[in-house]
C-alpha positions in Angstrom: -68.4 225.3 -92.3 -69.4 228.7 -90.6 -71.3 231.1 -93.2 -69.3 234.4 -93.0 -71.2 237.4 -91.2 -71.5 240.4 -93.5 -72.5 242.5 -90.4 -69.4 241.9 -88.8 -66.2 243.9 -90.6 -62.6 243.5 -88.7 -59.8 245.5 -90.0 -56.7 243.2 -89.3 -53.3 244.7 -89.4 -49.9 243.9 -88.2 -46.5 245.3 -87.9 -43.7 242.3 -88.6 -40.4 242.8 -89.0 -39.1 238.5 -88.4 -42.8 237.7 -89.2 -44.0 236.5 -86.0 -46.7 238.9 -85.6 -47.5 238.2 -89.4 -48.0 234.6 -87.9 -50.2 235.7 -85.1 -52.7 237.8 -87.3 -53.2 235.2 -90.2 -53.9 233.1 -87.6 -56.5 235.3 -85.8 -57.8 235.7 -89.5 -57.8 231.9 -89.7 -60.0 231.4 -86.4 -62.1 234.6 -86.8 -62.9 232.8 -89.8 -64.1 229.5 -89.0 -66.4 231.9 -86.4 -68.0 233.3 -89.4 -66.5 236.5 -89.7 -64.4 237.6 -92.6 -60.9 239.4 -91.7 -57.9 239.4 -94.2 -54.7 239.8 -92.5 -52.7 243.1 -93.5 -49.4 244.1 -93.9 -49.5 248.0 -92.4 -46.2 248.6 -93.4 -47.4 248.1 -97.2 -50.8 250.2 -96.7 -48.7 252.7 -95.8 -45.9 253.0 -98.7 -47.0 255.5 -101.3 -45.5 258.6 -103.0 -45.2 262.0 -101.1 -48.0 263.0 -103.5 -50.0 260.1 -102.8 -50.0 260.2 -99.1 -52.5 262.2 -98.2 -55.2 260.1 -100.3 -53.6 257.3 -98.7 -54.2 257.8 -95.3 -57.8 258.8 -96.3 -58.3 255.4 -97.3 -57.0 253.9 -94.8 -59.0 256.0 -92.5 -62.1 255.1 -94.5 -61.4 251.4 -93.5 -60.9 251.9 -90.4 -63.7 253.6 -89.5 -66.3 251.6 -91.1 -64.9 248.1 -89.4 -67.2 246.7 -86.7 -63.3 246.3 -85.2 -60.2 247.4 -85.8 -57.6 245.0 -84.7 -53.3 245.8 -84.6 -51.0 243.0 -83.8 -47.7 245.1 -83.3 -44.1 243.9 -83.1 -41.6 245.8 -80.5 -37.8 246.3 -82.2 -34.9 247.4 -79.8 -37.4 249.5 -77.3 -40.1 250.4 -79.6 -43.1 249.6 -81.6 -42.2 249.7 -85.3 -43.4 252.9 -87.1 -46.0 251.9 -89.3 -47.5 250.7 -86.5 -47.4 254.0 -84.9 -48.8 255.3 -87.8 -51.9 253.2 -88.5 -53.1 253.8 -84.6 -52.2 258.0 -85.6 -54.6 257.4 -88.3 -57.4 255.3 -86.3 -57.1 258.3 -83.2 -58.1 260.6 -85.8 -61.2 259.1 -86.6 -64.1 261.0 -85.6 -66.1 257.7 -83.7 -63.5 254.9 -84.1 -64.5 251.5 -83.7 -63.9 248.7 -80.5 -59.7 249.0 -80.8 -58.2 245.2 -80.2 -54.4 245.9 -79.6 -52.1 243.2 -79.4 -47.9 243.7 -78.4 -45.5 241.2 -79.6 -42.6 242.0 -77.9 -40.2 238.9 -75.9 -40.8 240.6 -72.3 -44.2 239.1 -72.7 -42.7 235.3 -72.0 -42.4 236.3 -68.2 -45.1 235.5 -66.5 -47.5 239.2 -65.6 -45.9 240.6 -68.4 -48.7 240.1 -70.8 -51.2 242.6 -69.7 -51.4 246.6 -70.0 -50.3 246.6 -66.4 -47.2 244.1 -66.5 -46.1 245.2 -70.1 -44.0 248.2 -70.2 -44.1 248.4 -73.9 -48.1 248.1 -74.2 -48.7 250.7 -71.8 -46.5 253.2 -73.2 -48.0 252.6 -77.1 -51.4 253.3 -75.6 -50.0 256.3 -73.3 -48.4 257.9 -76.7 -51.4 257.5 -78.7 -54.3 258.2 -76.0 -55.7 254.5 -76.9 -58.8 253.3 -74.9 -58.3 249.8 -76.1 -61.6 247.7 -75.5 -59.1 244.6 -75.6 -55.3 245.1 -74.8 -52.8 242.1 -74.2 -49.1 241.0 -74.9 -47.6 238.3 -76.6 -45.0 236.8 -76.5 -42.7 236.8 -79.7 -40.3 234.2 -81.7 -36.6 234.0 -80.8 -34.4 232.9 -83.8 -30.9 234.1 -83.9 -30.4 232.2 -87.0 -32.5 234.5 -88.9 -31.1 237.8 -87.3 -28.3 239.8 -89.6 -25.3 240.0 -87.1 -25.5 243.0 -85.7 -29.2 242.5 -85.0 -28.1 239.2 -83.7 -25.6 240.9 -81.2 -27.9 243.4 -80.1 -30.8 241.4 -79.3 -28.5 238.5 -77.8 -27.3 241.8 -75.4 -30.7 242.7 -74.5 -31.4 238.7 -73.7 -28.3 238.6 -71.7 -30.0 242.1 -69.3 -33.3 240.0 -69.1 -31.8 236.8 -68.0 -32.8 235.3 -71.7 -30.8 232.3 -74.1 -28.0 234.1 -75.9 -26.7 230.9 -77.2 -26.1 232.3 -81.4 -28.0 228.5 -82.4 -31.6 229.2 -80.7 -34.5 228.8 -81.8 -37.6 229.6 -79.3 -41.4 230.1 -79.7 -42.6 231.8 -76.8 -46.2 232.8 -78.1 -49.0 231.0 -76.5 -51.6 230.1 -79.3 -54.2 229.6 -76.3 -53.8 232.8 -75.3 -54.2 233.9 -79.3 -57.1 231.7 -79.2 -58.3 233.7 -75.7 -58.0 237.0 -77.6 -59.9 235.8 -80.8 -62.5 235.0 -78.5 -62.9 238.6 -77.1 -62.7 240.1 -80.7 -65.8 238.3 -81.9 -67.4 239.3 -78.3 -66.5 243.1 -79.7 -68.2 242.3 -83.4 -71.1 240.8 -81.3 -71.9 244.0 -78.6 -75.1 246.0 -79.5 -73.8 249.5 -80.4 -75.5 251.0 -77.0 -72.6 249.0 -75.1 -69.8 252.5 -74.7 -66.2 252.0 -74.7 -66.1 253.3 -71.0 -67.7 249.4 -70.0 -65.6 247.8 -72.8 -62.4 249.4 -70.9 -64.0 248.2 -67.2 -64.2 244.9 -68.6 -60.4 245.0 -69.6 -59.0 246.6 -66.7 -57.8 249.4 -69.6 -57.1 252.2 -67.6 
């Protein structure tokens, strides 16, 4: 077994609503792990949740974490259109940072299962999170989510069955589909521990140039 790195610090969150993207970060955790370097999986939603009197503190934690990872890493689900708020909020909270670490930013959203939708370029949704937030991602990607009706209240259950039905997608009520590719998890696991391994002279600018992040 891999001896854990205590150089290397990744700040893992994700944004889950059906827990898919839960699924996706514990297992980035689990593989980032067996590399030697320690991440726990986070819920952002739950960092977030504090009393109006407490937020402030809060998101100067939160910030404080951030900015002393060697890489901060979001695994963000879209719902009907969108990214889901905390989401929104944890990247609000790394753009403040004065010098914010390597940003690995990963969309789970079901437009990813076409094929060139999974990049900044081919994913609608990915580009405009970065556009809102003025991200320069050193790694950016898409993946494609789970599709399980049976778990959906009913009028989440109509509405994403309508959007299916615009994108050509199952609307049958009994599916069950899971569209993420775990090699290309695997693929962007790989280029986070490239990120905890780059000597600090490498600048974001190249990190971008390397990941077409424009």
């Amino acid at each position: 077994m891999s001896t854990v790195e205590c150089h290397a610090s990744v700040a893992l969150y994700y944004a889950t609503r059906d827990g898919q993207s839960r699924r996706i970060a514990e297992y980035i955790a689990s593989r980032l792990a067996e590399a030697g370097t320690a991440a726990a999986a986070q819920d952002s939603a739950l960092a977030q949740i504090a009393p109006m009197d407490m937020a402030k503190d809060l998101a100067t934690d939160l910030a404080t974490e951030l900015a002393g990872a060697s890489v901060v890493v979001l695994v963000a689900a879209v719902r009907y259109g969108r990214h889901l708020p905390e989401a929104d909020r944890l990247l609000a909270v790394y753009q403040s940072l004065d010098t914010p670490p390597p940003l690995a930013l990963a969309s789970v959203n079901l437009t990813a299962r076409k094929p060139l939708k999974t990049t900044v370029a081919g994913n609608a949704y990915l580009r405009k999170l970065i556009a809102r937030h003025c991200l320069a991602p050193a790694v950016a990607t898409a993946f494609a989510g789970r599709l399980d009706y049976r778990r959906y209240r009913f009028t989440d259950r109509q509405i994403i069955r309508f959007i299916m039905l615009l994108t050509r997608g199952p609307t049958d009520p009994n599916t069950c589909i899971e569209y993420t590719s775990w090699q290309a998890v695997d693929e962007f696991v790989a280029r986070i521990i490239e990120l905890t391994r780059r000597p600090q002279s490498v600048s974001d600018d190249q990190a971008r140039r390397e990941n077409n992040v424009s």
